[in-house]
MIMI-620526 format. One record per residue: x, y, z of N, C-alpha, C in turn. Coordinates in steps of 0.2 Angstrom, whole numbers, plus 5000, padded with zeros to 4 digits. Atoms other than C-alpha are relative to their C-alpha. Layout:
BEGIN
XYZXYZXYZ;...
This chain:
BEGIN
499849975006502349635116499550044996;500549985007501549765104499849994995;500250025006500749715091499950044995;500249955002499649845084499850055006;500249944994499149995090499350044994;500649975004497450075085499850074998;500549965001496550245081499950045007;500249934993496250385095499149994998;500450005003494250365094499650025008;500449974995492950455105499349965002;500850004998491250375113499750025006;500449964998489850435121499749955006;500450014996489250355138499350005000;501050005002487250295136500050025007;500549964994487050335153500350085004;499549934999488250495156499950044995;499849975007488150555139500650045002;499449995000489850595143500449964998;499650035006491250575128500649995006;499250054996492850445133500350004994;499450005006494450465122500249935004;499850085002494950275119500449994995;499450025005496450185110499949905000;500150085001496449975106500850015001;499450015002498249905107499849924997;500050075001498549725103500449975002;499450014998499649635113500349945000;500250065001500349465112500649985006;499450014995501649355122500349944998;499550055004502749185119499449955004;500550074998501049085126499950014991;500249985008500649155105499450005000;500649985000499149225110499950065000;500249945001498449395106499450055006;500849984995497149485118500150095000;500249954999496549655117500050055003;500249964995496749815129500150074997;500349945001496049975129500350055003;499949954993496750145138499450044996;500549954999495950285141500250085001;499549935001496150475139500450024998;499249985001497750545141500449964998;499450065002498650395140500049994995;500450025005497650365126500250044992;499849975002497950505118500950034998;499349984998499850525122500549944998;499850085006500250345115500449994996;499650005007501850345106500649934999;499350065000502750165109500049974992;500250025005503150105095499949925000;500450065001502649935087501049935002;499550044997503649775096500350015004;499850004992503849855111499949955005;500150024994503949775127499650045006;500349954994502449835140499749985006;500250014995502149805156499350055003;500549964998500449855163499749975007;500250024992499749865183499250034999;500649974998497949895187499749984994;500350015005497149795173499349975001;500750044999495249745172499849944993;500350055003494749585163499250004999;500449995004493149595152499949944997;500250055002492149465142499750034992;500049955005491949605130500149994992;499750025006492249535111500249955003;499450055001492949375118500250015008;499549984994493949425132500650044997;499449935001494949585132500150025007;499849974996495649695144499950095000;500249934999495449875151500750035006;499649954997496750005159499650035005;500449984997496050045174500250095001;499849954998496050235178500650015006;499450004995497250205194500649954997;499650055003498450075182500550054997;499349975002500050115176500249984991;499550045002501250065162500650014996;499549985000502850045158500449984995;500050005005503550045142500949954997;499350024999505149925140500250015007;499749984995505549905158500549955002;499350044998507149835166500049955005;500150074996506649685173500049914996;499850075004506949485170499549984995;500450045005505249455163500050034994;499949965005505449585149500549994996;499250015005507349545144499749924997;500150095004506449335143499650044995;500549985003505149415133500450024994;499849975008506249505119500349964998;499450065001507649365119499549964997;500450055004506249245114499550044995;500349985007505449365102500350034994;499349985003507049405095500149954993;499550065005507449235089499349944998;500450035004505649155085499250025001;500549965001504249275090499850044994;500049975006504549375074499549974996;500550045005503749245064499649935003;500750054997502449145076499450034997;500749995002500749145073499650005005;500350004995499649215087499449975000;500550004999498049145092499650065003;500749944995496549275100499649985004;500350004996495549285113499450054999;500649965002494249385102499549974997;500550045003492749315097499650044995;500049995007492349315079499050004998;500750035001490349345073500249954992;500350055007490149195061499550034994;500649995003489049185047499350005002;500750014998487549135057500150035006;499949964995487849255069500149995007;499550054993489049145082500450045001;499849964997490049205093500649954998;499450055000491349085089500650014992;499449985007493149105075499849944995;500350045005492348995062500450024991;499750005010493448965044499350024997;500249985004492749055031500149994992;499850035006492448995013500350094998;499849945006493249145000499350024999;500850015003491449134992499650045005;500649954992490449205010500550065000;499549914999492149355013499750034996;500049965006491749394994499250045000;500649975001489949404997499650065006;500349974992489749485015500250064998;500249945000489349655011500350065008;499949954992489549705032500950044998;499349974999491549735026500150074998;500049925005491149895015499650035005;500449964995489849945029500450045006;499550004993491149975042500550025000;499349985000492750065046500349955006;499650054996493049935061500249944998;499750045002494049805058499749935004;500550084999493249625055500749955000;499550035001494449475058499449925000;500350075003494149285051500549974999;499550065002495149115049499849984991;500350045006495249055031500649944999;499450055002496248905023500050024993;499949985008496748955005500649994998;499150005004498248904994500350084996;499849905002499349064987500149964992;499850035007499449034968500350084996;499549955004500249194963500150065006;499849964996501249344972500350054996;499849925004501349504965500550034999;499249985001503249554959499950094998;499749925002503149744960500450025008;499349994995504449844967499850035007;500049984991503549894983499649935003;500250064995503349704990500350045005;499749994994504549785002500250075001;499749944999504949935010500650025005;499949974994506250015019500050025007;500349994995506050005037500650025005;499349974995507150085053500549925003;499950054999508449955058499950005008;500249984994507949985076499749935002;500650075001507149805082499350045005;500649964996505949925093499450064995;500449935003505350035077499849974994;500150015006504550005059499850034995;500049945003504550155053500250014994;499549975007505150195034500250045003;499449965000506650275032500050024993;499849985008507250375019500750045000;499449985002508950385009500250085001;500049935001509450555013500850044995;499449985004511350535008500149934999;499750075000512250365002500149975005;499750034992512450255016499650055008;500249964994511350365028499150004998;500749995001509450325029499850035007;500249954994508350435042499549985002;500550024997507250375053499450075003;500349954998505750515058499950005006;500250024994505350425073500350005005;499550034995506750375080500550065001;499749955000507550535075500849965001;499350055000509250415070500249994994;499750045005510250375055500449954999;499950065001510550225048500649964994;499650035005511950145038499649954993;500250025006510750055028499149975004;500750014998508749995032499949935003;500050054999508049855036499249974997;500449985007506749815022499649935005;500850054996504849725031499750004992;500550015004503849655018499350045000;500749995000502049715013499849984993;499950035003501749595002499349984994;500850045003500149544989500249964996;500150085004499549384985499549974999;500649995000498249324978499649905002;500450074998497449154985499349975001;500550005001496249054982499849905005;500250094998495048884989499649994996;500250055004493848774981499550054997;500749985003492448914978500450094999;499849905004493449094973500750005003;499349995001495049174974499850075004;500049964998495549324984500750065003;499549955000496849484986500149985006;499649994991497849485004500450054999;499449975000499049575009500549985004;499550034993500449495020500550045002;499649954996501449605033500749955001;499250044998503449545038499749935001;500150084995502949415051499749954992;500550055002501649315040500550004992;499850005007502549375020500749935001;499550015001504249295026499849905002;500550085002503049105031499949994994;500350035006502449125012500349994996;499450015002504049165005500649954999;499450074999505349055014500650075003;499449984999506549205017499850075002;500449934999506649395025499950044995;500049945006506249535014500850025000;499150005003508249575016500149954995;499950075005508549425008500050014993;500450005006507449454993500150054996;499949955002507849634991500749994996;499450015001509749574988500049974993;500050065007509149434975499750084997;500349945005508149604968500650034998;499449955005509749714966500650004999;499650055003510749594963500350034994;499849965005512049664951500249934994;499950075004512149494941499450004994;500750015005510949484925499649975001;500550064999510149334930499550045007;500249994990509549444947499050014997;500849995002507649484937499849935000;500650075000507349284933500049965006;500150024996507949244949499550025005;500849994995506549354958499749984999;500750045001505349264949500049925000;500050064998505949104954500049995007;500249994994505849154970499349995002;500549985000504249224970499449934998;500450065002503649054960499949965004;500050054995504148954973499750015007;500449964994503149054986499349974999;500850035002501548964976499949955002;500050074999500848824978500149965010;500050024992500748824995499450025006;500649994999499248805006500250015008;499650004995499148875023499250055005;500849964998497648945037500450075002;499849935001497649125036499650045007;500349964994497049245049500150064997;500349925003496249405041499850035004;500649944995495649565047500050064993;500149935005494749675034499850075004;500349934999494249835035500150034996;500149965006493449955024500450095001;499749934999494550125021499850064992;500349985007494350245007500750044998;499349975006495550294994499650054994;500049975007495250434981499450004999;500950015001493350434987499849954996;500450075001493050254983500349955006;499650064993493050114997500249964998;499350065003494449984997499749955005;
């Protein structure tokens, strides 16, 4: 299953000084593990599944590379949704409780003390590690932190395709007709994915998140549809009920699995 999918990114062979166009994906499975694999080139470049596909891949190299990851060997294949039994098991069972699992990884995390090992991190060490602003790749760490407040503005949630294969924003173009770009499809109505902010804290500081569907809808209790509903609720009460919602989202303690990365906004880093 796709997870993520990364960045089109070019390096230079130390012993060829010849550049390789490279992609990351992320992939995960109903073990609720995540591992890493790379193509190459064209493939690399031409990359258009979208997020929660089903893929099937031949001719794959195992690596010790960050952990243990994977490589697309230049004679490998892959096949994007294919019609075969392990695929139909694979969405059946992501349909109905891979949505909102919690993967582990097979990437290995540098610690503080520069281990190779996924090591919890206090709030206090994230805030003060400087390496997150120095780098546009993406750093990933365990924390345990309780949620004590959940940002109520109107983009917790976005409109998204209702497609279970796409995640795309959609936009209203007529009543009852949203437009997918990706999927080149419209839609009777959306299907609204959190991207959620909360601000959580441990015993030594406090810290902003951001939670995506999967993880917001653990913090919450319910889907982003759900909560959009209590939002446009035509009943007066629907304002005090979002923030009784939202309140009940507090108070809840839970290990997290981050991945920062520094991006820039408006020429200052985020």
């Amino acid at each position: 299953m796709l997870k993520e999918v990364g960045e089109v990114n070019t390096i230079t062979s130390s012993k060829t000084n010849k550049d390789f166009t490279k992609r990351d994906l992320t992939l995960a499975d109903d073990s609720q593990t995540s591992v890493r694999l790379t193509i190459w080139g064209n493939q690399a470049q031409a990359f258009d599944a979208p997020l929660e596909s089903i893929i099937a891949f031949k001719g794959v190299k195992v690596s010790d590379f960050g952990g243990r990851s994977l490589s697309l060997l230049s004679s490998g294949s892959m096949t994007i949704d294919p019609d075969i039994e392990e695929a139909h098991k694979l969405r059946g069972w992501f349909n109905a409780v891979g949505q909102n699992a919690t993967f582990s990884t097979h990437q290995a995390l540098a610690s503080a003390g520069g281990g190779q090992k996924g090591n919890n991190k206090l709030i206090k060490d994230i805030l003060e590690d400087e390496t997150y602003l120095q780098s546009d790749t993406p750093s990933y760490f365990n924390m345990k932190a309780s949620v004590i407040f959940v940002k109520q503005s109107s983009t917790f949630a976005y409109p998204a395709c209702s497609s279970p294969d796409c995640s795309k924003k959609v936009i209203e173009e007529n009543p009852g007709e949203w437009w997918c770009e990706k999927c080149q499809q419209k839609w009777p109505e959306p299907r609204y994915r959190y991207m959620l902010q909360i601000h959580v804290a441990d015993h030594t500081g406090t810290l902003w998140v951001t939670c995506f569907d999967d993880a917001a809808v653990n913090v919450v209790g319910m889907s982003a549809n759900d909560l959009m509903k209590i939002k446009n609720d035509d009943d007066e009460n629907n304002t005090q009920n979002l923030m009784v919602a939202m309140q009940e989202a507090t108070c809840k303690t839970f290990n997290f699995r981050v991945k920062a990365k520094m991006e820039t906004y408006m020429d200052q880093p985020k």
